[in-house]
VEXDREN-2710 file (C-alpha; in Angstrom, 1 decimal):
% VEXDREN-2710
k/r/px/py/pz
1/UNK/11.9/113.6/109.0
2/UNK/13.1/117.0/109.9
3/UNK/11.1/119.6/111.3
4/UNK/11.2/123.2/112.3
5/UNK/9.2/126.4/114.0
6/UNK/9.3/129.4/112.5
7/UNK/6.1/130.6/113.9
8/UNK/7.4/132.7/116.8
9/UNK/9.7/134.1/113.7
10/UNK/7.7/135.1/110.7
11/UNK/5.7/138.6/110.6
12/UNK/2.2/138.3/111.1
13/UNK/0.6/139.1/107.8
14/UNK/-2.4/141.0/109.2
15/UNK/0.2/143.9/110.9
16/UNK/0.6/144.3/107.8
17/UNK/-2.4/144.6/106.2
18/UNK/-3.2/147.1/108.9
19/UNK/0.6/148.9/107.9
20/UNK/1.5/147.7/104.2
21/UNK/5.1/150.2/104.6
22/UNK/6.1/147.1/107.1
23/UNK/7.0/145.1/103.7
24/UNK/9.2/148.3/103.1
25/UNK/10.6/148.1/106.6
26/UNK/11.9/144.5/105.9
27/UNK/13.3/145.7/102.6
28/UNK/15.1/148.4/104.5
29/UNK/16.7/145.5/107.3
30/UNK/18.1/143.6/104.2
31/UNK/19.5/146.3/103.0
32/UNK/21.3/147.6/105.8
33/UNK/23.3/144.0/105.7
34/UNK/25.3/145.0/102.9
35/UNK/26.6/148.4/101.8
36/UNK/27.1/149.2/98.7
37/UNK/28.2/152.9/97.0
38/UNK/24.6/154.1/95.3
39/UNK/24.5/155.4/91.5
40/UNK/21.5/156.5/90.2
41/UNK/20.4/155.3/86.7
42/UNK/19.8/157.6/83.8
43/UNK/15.9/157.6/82.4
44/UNK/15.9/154.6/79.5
45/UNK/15.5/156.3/75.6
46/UNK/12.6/156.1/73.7
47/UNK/13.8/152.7/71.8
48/UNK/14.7/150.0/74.3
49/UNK/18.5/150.4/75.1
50/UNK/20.4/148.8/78.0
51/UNK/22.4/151.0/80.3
52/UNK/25.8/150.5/82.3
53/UNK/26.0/148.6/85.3
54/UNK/24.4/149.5/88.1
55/UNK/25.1/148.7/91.9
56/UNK/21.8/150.2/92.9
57/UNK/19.5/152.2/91.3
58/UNK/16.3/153.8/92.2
59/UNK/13.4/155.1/90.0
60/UNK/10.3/156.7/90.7
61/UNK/7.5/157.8/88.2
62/UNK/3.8/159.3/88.3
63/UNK/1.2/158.6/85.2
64/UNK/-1.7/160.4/85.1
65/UNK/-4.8/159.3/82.6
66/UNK/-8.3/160.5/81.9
67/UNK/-10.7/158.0/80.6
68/UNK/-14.2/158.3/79.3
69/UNK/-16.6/155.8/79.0
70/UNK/-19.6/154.8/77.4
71/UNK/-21.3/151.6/78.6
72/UNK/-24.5/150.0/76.8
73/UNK/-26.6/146.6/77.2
74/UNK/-26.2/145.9/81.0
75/UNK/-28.9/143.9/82.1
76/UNK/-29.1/145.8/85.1
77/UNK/-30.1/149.1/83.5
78/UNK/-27.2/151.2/84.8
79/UNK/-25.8/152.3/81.3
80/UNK/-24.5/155.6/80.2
81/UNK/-21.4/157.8/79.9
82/UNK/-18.8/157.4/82.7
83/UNK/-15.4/159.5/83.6
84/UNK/-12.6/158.1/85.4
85/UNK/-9.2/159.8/86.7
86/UNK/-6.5/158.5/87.5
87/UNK/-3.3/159.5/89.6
88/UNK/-0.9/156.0/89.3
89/UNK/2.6/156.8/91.3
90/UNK/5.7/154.3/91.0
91/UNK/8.7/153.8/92.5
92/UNK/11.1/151.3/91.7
93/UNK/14.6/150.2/93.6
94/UNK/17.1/147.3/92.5
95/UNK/20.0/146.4/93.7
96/UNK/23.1/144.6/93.1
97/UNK/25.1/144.1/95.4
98/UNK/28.1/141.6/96.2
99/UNK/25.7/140.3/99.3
100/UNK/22.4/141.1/98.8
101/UNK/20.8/141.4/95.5
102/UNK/16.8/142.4/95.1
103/UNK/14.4/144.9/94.1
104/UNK/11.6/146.8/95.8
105/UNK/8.4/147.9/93.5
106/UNK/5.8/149.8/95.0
107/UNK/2.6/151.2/92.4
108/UNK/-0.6/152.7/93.6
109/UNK/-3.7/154.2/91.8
110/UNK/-6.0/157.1/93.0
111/UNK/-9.1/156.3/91.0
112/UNK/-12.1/158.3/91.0
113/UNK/-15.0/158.0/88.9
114/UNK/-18.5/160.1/88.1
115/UNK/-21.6/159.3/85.8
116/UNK/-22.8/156.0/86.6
117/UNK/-24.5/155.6/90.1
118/UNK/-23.0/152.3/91.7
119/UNK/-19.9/153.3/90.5
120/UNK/-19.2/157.2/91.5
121/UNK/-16.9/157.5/94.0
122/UNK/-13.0/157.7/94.9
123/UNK/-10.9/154.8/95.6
124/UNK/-7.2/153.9/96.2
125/UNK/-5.4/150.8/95.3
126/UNK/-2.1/149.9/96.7
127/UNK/0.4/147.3/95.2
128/UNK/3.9/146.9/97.0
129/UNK/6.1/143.5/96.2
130/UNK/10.1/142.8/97.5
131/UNK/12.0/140.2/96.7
132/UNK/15.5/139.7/98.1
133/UNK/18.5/137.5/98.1
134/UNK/21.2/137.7/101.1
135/UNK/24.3/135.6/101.0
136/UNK/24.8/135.8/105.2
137/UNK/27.6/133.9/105.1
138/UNK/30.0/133.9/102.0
139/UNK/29.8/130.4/100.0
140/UNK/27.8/128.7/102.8
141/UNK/24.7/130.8/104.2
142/UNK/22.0/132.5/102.4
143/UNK/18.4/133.8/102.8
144/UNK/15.2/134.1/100.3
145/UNK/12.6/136.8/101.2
146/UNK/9.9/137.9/99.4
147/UNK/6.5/139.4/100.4
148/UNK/3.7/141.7/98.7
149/UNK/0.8/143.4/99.0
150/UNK/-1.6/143.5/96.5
151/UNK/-4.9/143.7/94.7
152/UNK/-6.5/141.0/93.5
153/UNK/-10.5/139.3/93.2
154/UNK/-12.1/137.3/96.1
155/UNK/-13.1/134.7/93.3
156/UNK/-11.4/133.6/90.5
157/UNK/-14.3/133.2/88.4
158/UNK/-16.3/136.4/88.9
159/UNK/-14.9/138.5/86.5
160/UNK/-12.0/138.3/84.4
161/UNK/-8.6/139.1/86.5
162/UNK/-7.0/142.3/86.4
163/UNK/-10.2/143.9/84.3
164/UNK/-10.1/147.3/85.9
165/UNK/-13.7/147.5/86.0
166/UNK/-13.5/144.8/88.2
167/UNK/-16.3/145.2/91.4
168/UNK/-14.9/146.5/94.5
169/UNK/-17.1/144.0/96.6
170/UNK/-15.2/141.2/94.9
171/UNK/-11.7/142.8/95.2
172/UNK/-9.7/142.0/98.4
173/UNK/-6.3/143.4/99.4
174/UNK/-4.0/140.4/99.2
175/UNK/-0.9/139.7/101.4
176/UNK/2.0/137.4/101.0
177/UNK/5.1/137.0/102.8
178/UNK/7.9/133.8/103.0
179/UNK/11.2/133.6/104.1
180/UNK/13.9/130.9/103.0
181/UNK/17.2/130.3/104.7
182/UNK/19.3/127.8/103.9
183/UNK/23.0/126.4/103.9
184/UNK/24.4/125.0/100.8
185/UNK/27.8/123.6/99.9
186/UNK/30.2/121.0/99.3
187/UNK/31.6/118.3/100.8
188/UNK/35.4/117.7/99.1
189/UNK/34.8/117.2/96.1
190/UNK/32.5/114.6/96.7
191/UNK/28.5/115.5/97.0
192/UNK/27.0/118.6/97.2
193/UNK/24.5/119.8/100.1
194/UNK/21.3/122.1/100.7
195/UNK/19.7/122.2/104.2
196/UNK/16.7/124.4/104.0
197/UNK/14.1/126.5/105.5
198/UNK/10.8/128.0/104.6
199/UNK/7.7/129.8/106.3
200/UNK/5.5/131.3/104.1
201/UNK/2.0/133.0/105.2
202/UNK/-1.2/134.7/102.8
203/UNK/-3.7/136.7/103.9
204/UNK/-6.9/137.5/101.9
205/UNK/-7.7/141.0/103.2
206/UNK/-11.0/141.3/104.3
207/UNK/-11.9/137.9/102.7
208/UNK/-12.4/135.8/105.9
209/UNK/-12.0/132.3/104.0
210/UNK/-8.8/133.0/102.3
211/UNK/-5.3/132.3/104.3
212/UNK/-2.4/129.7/104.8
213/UNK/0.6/129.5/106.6
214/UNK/3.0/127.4/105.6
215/UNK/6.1/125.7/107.2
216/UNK/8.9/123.7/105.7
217/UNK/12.0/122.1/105.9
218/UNK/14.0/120.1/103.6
219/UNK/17.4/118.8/102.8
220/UNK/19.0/117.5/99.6
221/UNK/22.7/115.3/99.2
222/UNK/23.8/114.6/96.1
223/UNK/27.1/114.1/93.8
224/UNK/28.4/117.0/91.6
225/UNK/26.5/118.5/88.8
226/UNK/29.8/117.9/86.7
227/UNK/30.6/114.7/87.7
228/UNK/31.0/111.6/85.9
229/UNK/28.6/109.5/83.7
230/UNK/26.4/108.5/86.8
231/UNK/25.3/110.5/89.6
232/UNK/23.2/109.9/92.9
233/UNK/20.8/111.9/94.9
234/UNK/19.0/111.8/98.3
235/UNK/16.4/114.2/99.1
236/UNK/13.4/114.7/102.2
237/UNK/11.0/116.9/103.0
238/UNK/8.3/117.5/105.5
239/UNK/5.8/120.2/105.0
240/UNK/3.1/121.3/107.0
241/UNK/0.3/123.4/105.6
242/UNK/-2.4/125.1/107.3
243/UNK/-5.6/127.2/106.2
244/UNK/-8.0/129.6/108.3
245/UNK/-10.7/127.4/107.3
246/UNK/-9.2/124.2/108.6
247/UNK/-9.8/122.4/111.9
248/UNK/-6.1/121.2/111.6
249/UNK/-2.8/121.7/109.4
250/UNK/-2.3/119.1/107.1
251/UNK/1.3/117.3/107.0
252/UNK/3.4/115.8/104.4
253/UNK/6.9/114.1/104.7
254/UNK/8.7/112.7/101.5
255/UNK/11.4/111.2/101.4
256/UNK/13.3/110.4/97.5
257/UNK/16.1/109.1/96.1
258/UNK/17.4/109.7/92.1
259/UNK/20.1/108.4/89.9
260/UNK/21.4/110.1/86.8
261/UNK/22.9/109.7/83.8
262/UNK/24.6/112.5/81.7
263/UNK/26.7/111.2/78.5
264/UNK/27.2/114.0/77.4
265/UNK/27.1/118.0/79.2
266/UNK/23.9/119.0/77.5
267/UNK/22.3/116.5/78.0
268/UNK/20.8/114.9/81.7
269/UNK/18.2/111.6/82.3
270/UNK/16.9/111.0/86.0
271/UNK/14.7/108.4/87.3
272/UNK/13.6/108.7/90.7
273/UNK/12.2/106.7/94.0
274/UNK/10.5/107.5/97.2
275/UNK/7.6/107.4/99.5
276/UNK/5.5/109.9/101.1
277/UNK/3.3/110.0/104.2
278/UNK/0.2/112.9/104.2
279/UNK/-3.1/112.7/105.8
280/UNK/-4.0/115.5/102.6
281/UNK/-6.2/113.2/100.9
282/UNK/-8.5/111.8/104.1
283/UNK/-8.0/112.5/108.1
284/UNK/-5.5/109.7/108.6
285/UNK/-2.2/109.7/107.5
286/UNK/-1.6/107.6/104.3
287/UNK/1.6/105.9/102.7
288/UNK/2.1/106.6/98.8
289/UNK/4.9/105.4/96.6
290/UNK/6.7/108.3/94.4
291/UNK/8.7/107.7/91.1
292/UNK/9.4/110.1/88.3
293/UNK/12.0/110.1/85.3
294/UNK/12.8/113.4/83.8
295/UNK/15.0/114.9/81.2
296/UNK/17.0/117.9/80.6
297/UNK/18.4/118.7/77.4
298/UNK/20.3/122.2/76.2
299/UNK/21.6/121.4/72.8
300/UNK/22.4/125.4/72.0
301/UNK/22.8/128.2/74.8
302/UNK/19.5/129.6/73.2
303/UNK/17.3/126.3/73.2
304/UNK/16.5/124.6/76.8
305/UNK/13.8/121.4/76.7
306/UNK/13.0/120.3/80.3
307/UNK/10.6/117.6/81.2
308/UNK/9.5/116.1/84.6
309/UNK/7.0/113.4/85.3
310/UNK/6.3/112.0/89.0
311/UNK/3.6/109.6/90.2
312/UNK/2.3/111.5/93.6
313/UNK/-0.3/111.4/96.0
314/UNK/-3.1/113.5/94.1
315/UNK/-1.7/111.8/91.1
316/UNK/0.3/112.4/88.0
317/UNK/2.5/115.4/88.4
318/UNK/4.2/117.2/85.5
319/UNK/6.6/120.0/84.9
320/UNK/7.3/120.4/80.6
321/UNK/9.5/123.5/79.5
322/UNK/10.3/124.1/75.8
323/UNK/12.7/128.1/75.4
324/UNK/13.9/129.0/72.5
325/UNK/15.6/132.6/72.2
326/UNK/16.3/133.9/68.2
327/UNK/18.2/136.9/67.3
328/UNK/15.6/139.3/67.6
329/UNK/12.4/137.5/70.0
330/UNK/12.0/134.9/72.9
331/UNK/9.2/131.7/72.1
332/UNK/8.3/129.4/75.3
333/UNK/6.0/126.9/75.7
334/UNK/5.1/125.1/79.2
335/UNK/2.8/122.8/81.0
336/UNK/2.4/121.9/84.3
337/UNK/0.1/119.9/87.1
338/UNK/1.8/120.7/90.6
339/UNK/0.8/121.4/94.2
340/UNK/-0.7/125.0/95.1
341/UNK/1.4/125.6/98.1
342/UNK/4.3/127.1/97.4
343/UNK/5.9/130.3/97.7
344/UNK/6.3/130.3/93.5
345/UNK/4.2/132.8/91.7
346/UNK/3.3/130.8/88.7
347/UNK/2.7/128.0/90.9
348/UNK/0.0/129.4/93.1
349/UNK/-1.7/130.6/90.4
350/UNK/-1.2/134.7/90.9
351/UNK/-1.4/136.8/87.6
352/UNK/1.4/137.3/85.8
353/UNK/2.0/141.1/84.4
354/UNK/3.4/142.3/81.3
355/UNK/6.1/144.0/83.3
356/UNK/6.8/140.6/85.2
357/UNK/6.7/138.6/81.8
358/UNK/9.3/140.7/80.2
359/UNK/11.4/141.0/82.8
360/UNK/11.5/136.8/83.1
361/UNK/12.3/136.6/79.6
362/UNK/15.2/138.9/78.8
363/UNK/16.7/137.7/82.0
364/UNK/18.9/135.3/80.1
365/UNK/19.9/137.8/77.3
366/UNK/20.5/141.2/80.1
367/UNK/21.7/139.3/83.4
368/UNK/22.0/142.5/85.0
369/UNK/18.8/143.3/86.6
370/UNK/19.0/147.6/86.6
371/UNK/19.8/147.4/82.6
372/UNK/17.0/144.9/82.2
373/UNK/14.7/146.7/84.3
374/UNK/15.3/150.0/82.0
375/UNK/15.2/148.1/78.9
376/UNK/11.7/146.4/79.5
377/UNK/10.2/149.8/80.9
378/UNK/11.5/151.1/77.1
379/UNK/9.8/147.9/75.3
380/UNK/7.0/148.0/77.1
381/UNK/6.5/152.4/76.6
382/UNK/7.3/151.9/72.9
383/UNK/4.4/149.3/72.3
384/UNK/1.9/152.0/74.5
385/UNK/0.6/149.3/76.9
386/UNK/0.6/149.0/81.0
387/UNK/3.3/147.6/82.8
388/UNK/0.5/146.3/84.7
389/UNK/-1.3/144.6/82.2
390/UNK/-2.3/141.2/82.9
391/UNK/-1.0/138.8/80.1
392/UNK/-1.3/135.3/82.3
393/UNK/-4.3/135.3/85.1
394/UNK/-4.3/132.9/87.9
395/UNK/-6.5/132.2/90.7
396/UNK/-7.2/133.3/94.2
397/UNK/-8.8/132.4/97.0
398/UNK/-8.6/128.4/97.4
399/UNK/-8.3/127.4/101.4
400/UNK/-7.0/124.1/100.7
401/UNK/-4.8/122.2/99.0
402/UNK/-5.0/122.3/95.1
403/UNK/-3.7/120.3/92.2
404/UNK/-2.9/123.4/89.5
405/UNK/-2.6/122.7/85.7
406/UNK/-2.2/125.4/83.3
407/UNK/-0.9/125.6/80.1
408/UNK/1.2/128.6/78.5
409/UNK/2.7/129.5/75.3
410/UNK/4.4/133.1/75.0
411/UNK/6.1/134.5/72.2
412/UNK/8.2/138.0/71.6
413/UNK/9.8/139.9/69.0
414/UNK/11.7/143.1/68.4
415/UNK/12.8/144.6/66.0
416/UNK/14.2/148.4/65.2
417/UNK/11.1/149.5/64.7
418/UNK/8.5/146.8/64.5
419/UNK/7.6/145.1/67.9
420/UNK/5.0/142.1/68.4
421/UNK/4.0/139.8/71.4
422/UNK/1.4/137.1/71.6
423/UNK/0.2/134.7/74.3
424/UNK/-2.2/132.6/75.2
425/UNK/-2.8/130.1/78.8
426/UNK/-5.3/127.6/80.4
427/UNK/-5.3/127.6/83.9
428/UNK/-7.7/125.0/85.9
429/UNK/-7.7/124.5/90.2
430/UNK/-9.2/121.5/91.6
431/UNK/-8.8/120.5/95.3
432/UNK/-7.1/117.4/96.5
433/UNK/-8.1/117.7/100.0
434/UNK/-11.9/117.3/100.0
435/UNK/-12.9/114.4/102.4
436/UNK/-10.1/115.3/104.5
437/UNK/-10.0/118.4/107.4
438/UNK/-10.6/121.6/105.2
439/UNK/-14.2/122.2/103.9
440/UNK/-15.4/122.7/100.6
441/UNK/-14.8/126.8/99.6
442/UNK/-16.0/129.0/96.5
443/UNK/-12.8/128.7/94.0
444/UNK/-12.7/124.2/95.1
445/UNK/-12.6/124.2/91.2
446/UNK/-12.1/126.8/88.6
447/UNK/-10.6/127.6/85.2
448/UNK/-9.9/130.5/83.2
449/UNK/-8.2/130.9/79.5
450/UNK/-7.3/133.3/77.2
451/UNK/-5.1/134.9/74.9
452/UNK/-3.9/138.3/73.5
453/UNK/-1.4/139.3/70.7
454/UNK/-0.2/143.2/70.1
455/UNK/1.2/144.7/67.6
456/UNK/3.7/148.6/67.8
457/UNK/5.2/150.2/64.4
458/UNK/7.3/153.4/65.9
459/UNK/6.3/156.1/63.6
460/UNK/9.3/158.5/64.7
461/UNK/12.7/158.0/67.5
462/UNK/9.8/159.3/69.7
463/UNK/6.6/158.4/68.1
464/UNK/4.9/155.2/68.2
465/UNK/1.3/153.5/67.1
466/UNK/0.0/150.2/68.4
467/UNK/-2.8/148.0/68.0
468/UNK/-3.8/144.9/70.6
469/UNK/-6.6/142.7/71.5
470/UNK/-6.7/139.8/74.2
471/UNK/-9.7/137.6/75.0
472/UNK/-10.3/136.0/78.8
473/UNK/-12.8/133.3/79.4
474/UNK/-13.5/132.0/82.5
475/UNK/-15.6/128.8/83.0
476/UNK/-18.7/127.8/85.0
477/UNK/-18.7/126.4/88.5
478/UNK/-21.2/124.9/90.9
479/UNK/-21.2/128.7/92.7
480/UNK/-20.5/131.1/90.5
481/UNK/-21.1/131.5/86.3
482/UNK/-18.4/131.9/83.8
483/UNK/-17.8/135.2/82.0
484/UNK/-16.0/136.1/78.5
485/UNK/-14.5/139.2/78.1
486/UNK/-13.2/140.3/74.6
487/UNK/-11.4/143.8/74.4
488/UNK/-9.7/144.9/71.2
489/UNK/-7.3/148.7/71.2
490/UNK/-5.3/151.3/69.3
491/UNK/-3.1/153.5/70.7
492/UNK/-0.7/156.4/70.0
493/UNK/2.2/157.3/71.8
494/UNK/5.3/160.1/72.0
495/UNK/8.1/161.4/73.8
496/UNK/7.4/164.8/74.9
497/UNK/10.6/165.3/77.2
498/UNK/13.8/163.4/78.6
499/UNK/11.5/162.5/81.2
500/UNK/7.9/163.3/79.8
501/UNK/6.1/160.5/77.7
502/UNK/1.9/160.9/76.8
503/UNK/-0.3/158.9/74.9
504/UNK/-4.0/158.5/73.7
505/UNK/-5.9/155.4/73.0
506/UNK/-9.3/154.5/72.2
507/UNK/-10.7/150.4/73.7
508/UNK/-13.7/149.2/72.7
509/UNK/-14.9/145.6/74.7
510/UNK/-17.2/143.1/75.3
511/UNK/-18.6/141.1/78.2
512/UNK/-20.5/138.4/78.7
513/UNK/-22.0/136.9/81.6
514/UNK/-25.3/134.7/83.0
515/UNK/-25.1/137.4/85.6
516/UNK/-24.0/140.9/83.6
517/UNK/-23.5/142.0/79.9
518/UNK/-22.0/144.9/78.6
519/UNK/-20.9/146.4/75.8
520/UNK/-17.8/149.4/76.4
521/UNK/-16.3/152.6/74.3
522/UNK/-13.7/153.7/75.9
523/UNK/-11.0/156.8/74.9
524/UNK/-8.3/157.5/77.4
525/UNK/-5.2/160.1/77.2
526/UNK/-2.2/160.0/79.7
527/UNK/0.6/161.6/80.9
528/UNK/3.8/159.9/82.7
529/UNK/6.8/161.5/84.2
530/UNK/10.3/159.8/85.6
531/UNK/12.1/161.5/88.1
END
């Protein structure tokens, strides 16, 4: 199998921790690889409209909000009227280059709060995430980056993610960093080729049993996508995977082979073959058979169906993708059960954002990533709601490896003036490695659900009213009891400038909990400029 060191390569994730601009620093060496002529982007309208092109374009915000809040039926007596302020900054840069293509988001929030005693105080959160793409070598070499800094809870279970009332002693400042290269290309006409590269590292902050690096290297051979009625494929891996909790890394090679068959160009069956060798499951290294079958089918450029089933070591895998984009909205269902130890988002788990889910859907329908940027900013300002927003949670914190099924179905529409979302996801962790060389930890086996629909009528060209509720439930483990949050808002909001947008809302929620209860009124105005 083929191995590789990228250990005296990749940054150390606690530099930074201790100097969070570093991630900005590697933005700034990928982007002195390629030049490009910079053009700035005009501020999107009130309705969502796509812009020109863009080579590179760069923009920067501020939000500020007022919030008060009236809390009622804790169980630990501290109720009463609180005030919060906050100071949120943004800045935003994509580009598009002929070599390099990426973007670079960076969002912080100065938070400080009076009236309720164990939560007075002042606090800053940071959030900082860049994701590149660098063709080194034109046709043949390339190279993946992405890293971020972030917010999120120690446990997955403790409260419901991205609830901004979250505790500080359960929040950690997360950090994630990976870098691919690989060379990829053609032989003739004949087979195509992909040798590949990957370290990726996490960090939990200041949570001492959260961590991983990972390092990987894989190959794949196979005939043309467009070739004949029957195609061929040969791939191997070998991964090795190691947590701060763990006496010793854990290592997996796999080797697989796949046939195809493709009557007709929308329309692609594969059956696979293999073996793999981990000691993931106990201390000593194992043999397990793989097979799969899977099936591809596009029968419109707005309908995919995708489906992959494997027999693996931890058991039945899955992958299950049903799009389907109409004239006016976007409708996706999925399901998976996959390994928790990639570099993948969705597949580890992390919390997906409104901004993040609006920006994967319209990529399809506004390629260009600058106009699709401005156009989901203007959906997302014309419905009143927080780029932020967690729509999708996930979990943190598991320091081994984990089997991750979750369940998603999403659904989108706009209109001229009417504009509705609604979604709703399972998400459930369990270990694989238990028995083996990583000890038992807190989030060995959690779960979390929920849903949430909104609904935005603009009242004016500037002038909008929405209305939205989502629900989160998280369930019980052997450490830690569930909680069920259910939050329900209304919201106004205007264009006061080119660049000036405010709004007022009122939320009213309520949480449950073994542990805490409370019941919350809140009313909150804002004001955002873009510069």
């Amino acid at each position: 199998m083929i191995g590789v060191r990228l250990r005296d390569h990749l940054p150390d994730p606690r530099a930074l921790r201790k100097a969070p601009l570093g991630l900005v620093a590697l933005a700034g060496w990928l982007m002195l690889a390629s030049s490009q002529t910079a053009a700035q982007p005009g501020p999107p309208d009130a309705a969502p409209v796509a812009g020109p092109p863009r080579a590179y374009g760069l923009i920067a915000g501020v939000t500020f909000d007022s919030e008060v809040l009236d809390v009622r039926g804790r169980s630990q007596g501290l109720n009463g009227v609180e005030f919060v302020a906050r100071a949120n900054p943004t800045l935003t840069l994509v580009h598009r280059g002929s070599r390099l293509q990426g973007s670079l988001i960076y969002s912080g929030s100065l938070v400080s709060r009076r009236g309720v005693d164990d939560r007075s105080g002042v606090d800053y959160l940071n959030n900082l995430s860049a994701s590149y793409a660098l063709e080194a070598i034109e046709g043949l070499a390339f190279v993946d980056a992405r890293a971020a800094v972030t917010q999120q809870l120690f446990s997955a279970v403790s409260g419901p993610a991205g609830l901004q009332q979250a505790d500080a002693k359960d929040r950690t400042e997360a950090i994630t960093l990976s870098v691919s290269p690989y060379v990829r290309g053609t032989l003739g006409g004949a087979a195509e080729f992909e040798f590949r590269a990957l370290g990726a590292a996490t960090e939990g902050g200041n949570d001492a049993f959260s961590g991983s690096r990972t390092k990987q290297a894989s190959f794949y051979l196979r005939s043309p996508r467009r070739a004949a009625l029957i195609g061929w494929g040969l791939a191997g891996s070998r991964q090795e995977v190691g947590f701060v909790t763990a006496s010793e890394p854990t290592i997996t090679d796999r080797l697989t082979a796949e046939l195809t068959y493709q009557p007709d160009v929308d329309l692609r069956l594969t059956l696979s073959g293999g073996q793999e060798r981990t000691d993931v499951v106990g201390a000593l290294r194992q043999d397990y058979a793989n097979y799969g079958v899977g099936l591809r089918w596009a029968p419109s450029t707005r309908t995919t169906v995708s489906l992959l089933v494997e027999e693996r070591y931890f058991g039945k895998a899955h992958q299950a993708i049903v799009e389907h984009r109409f004239m006016r909205s976007t409708f996706q269902l999925s399901s998976s059960r996959q390994l928790n130890v990639t570099d993948d988002a969705v597949s580890r788990g992390v919390a997906v954002t409104l901004y993040e889910l609006y920006f994967s859907q319209f990529a399809a329908s506004i390629p260009d990533p600058i106009q699709r940027d401005q156009f989901v900013r203007a959906l997302i300002q014309s419905l009143g709601r927080n780029r932020d927003e967690v729509v999708s949670a996930g979990t943190f914190g598991i320091n081994g490896v984990a089997a991750l099924r979750r369940h998603d179905a999403i659904w989108t529409w706009a209109g001229r003036r009417l504009t509705m979302s609604g979604s709703a996801y399972t998400v459930d962790s369990e270990r694989v490695d238990i028995g083996g060389v990583t000890p038992a930890g807190r989030n060995d086996k959690t779960g979390q659900s929920g849903y949430a629909a909104s609904v935005g009528w603009r009242l004016t060209p500037l002038t909008s009213v929405n209305a939205n509720g989502t629900r989160t439930m998280t369930k019980d483990i052997t450490t830690l009891q569930g909680s069920d949050l259910k939050s329900v808002s209304l919201g106004l909001t205007t264009q006061l400038g080119p660049r000036v947008s405010g709004a007022l809302s009122t939320r009213y929620s309520v949480f449950n909990s073994p542990l805490d209860a409370y019941r919350q009124t809140a009313l909150t105005g804002s004001l955002s400029l873009r510069f």
